[in-house]
N, C-alpha and C positions, 0 to 999 in steps of 0.2 A: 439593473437587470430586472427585468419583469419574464413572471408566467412559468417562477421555480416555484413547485410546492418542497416537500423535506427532503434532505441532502441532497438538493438538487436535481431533483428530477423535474422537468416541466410538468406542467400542473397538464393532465391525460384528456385526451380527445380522440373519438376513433380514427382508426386507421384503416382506413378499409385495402382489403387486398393486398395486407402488409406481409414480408415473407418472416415465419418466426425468427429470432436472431440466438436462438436454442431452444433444443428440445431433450427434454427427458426419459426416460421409461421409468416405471416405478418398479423399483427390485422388491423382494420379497421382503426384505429386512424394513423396508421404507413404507411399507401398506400398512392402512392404517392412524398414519399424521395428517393431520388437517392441511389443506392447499396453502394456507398461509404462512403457516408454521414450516415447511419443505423449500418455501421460497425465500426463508427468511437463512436458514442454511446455505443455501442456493447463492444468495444474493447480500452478503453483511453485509457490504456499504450501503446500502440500502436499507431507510425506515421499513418497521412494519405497514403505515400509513402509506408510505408512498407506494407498495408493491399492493396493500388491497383500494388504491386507486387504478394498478395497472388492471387487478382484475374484475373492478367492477365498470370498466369502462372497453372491458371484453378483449384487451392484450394477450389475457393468459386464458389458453382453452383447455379443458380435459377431454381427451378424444372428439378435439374439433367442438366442442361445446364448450359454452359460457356458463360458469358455475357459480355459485357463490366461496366466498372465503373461506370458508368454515366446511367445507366439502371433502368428507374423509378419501385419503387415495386408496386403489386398490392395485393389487400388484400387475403389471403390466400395462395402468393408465400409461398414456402419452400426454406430457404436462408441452405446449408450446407457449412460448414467452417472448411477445416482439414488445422491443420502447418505443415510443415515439419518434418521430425522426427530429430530431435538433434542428431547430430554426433558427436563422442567423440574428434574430431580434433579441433570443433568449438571453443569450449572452454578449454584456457592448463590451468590448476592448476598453481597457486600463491601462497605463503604463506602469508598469510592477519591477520593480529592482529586483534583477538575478544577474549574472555574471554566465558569460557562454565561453565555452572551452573549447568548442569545434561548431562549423555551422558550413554545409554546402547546399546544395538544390534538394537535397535527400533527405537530410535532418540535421538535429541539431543535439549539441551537449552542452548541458550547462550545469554547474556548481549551483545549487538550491540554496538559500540559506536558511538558518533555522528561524522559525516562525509563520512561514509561509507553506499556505494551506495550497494542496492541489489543485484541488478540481472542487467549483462549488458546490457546497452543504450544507446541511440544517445550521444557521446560525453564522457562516458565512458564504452569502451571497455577494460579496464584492472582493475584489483584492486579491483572487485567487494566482495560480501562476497561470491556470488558463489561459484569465483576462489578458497577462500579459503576453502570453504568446500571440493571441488572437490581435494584440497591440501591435506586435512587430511583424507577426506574418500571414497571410490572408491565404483562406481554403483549406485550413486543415481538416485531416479525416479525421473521422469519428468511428470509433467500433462502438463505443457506449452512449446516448445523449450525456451529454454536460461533459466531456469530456474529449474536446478534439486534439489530434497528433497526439494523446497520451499513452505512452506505451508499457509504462509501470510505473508506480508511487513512490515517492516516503515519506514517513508520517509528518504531522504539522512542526513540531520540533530535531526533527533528522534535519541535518546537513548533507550534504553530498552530490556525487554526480547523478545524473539522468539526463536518459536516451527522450528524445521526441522527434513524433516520425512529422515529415511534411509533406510526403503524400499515398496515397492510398494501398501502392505496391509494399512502401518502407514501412508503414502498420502494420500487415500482415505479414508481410516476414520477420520482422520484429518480433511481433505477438508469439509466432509458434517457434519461433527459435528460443523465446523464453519459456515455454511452456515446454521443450524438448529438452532444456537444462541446457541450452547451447552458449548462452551467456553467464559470463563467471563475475559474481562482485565481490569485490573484500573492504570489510569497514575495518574502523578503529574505534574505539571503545575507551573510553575511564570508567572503571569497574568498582562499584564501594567496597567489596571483597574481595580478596584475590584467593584463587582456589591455591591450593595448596600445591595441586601438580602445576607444570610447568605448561602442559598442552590436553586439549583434550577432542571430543567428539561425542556432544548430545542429538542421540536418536529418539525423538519423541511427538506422537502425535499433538496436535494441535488445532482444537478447536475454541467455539465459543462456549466462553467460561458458564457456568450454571446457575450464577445468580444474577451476575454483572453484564449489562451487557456491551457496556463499553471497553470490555476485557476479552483477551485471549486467555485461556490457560491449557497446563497439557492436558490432552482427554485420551485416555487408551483404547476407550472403546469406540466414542465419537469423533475423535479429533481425525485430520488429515495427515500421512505421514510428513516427516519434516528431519530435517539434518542439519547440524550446526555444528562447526568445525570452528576452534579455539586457539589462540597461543599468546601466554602471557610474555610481551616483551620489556619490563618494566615493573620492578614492583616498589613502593614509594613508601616513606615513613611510616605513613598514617594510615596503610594497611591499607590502599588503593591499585590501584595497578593500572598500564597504559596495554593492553590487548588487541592481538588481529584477529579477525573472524570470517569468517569463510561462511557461504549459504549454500547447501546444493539443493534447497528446496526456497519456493519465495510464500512462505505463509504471512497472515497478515500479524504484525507487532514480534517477527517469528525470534531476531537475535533476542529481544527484551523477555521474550516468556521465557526458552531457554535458558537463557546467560540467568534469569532470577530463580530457576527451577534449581541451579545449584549452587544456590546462596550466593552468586556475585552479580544483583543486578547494575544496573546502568546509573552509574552515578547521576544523580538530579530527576531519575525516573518514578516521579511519584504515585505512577497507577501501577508499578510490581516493584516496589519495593526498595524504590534509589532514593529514597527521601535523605537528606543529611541534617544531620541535629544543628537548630538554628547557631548554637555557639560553636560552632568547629570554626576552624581555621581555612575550609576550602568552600565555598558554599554556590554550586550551578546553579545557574538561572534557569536551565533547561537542562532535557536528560544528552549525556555528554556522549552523544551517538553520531560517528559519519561516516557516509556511502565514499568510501577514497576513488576505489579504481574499479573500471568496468573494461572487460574484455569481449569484443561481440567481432563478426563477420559485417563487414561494411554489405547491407542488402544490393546495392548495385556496382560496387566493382570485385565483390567476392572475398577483399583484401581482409585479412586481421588486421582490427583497430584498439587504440588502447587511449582509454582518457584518464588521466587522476584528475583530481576535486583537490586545492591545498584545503587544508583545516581553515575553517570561520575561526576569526577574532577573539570569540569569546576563550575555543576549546584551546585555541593556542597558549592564550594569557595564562589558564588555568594550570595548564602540561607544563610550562615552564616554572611557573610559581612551586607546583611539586618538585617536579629536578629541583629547585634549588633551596628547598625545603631541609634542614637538617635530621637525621635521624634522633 
């Protein structure tokens, strides 16, 4: 792949008479933060670097002008932010192991495994599921560059189902049916802690963490609303537990901040708090998190559709090894 600068953004070139692909107004709370700083809220998958590329190469206007980075907002600016348009060179097709669960002319469903990176970024530029979509199927849309038929994430060590659109109508209806709450996902979880009740419901904002910034944590004042809904089905010798989890909000890392905000993060999750002491008896390679079952509106015959995801290899070995663990 050539002509990705950081997390994959292609390396910027104007665009002339490009139509924005969002636009802001600046609320009164938000006048004040510097243009880079606003986009970087805006925009977390995204470097800093890569977005003060978009605006020194005149992507991002303030009231129809080219500003620099560092350009305080004031309230009522108009921020517009077009990408580049993806070119079919940016990224070559891969053959990439995933397993599909449903596949018609409209889209597709497949079982992710864990290890495998979405959509190219800093540090992986090859090998993504992109590539391999782009391997098996030719012309998918793009809402974002570097990211064609993508219609939601999970993260590089999640397992689970995902939705990909295959063409231009099935992104968008896709997109705003997730964005409207209209698609329901339920994971499964090995939890290092098990809460004490039997079910619960964490309401908590969630933003980017304050020093970290490969982290999410809860933020009450900054953070995005977010809801996580819980039920321990399982609770094991060694004080772990097997959990379902519900999302009515899609924040980014959102079960893992949660589920760690009340002492029972994700077993093997080592950025909030899953880490397990190297002489235990059960020890994840990865954090023990999967996307099971997704409920959506099929975009072109209207019908409700249902995929599950079986558990990856590893998470099964594991769940069993506990069952049959003694008290």
């Amino acid at each position: 792949m050539t002509g990705l600068g950081d997390n994959g953004l292609p390396d910027l070139v104007t665009v002339q008479n490009a139509a924005p692909q969002a636009t802001f107004i600046i609320a009164p709370y938000e006048a004040g933060q510097r243009l880079d700083h606003f986009l970087t809220c805006k925009y977390p998958e995204q470097t800093r670097s890569a977005l003060n590329r978009l605006i020194s190469a005149a992507h991002v206007l303030v009231d129809g002008q080219q500003v620099k980075a560092g350009r305080r907002l004031r309230e009522n600016d108009t921020i517009s932010v077009c990408f580049p348009p993806l070119q079919s060179q940016d990224i070559l097709p891969e053959e990439v192991d995933f397993s599909i669960l449903h596949e018609d002319e409209h889209l597709l469903v497949i079982n992710k495994p864990p290890g495998l990176v979405v959509h190219p970024a800093s540090g992986h530029r090859n090998g993504t599921l992109v590539h391999g979509l782009l391997y098996r199927c030719q012309g998918l849309p793009a809402a974002n560059p570097g990211r064609p038929g993508i219609v939601h994430r999970l993260d590089k060590d999640t397992s689970g189902v995902m939705l990909v659109a295959k063409t231009e109508y099935t992104l968008r209806t896709l997109m705003a049916d997730f964005k409207d709450r209209k698609i329901r996902k339920t994971y499964h979880a090995l939890l290092l802690r098990c809460p004490r009740e039997t079910s619960g419901r964490v309401v908590a904002p969630i933003g980017r963490h304050p020093v970290d910034r490969k982290k999410r944590a809860v933020r009450p004042l900054e953070g995005k609303y977010a809801v996580t809904n819980w039920q321990v089905l399982e609770r094991f010798a060694n004080g772990w537990c097997w959990a379902e989890i519900g999302i009515e909000t899609g924040r980014t890392h959102q079960i893992r901040v949660h589920m760690a905000s009340i002492k029972a993060p994700v077993a093997g999750d080592l950025l909030y708090g899953g880490a397990v002491d190297r002489l235990a008896a059960f020890r994840p390679l990865r954090q023990m998190l999967h996307a099971s079952t997704l409920w959506f509106t099929h975009p072109f015959t209207g019908e409700p559709f249902c995929c599950t995801a079986p558990l990856c290899e590893d998470m099964q070995i594991l769940l069993d090894a506990l069952r049959k663990a003694l008290p």
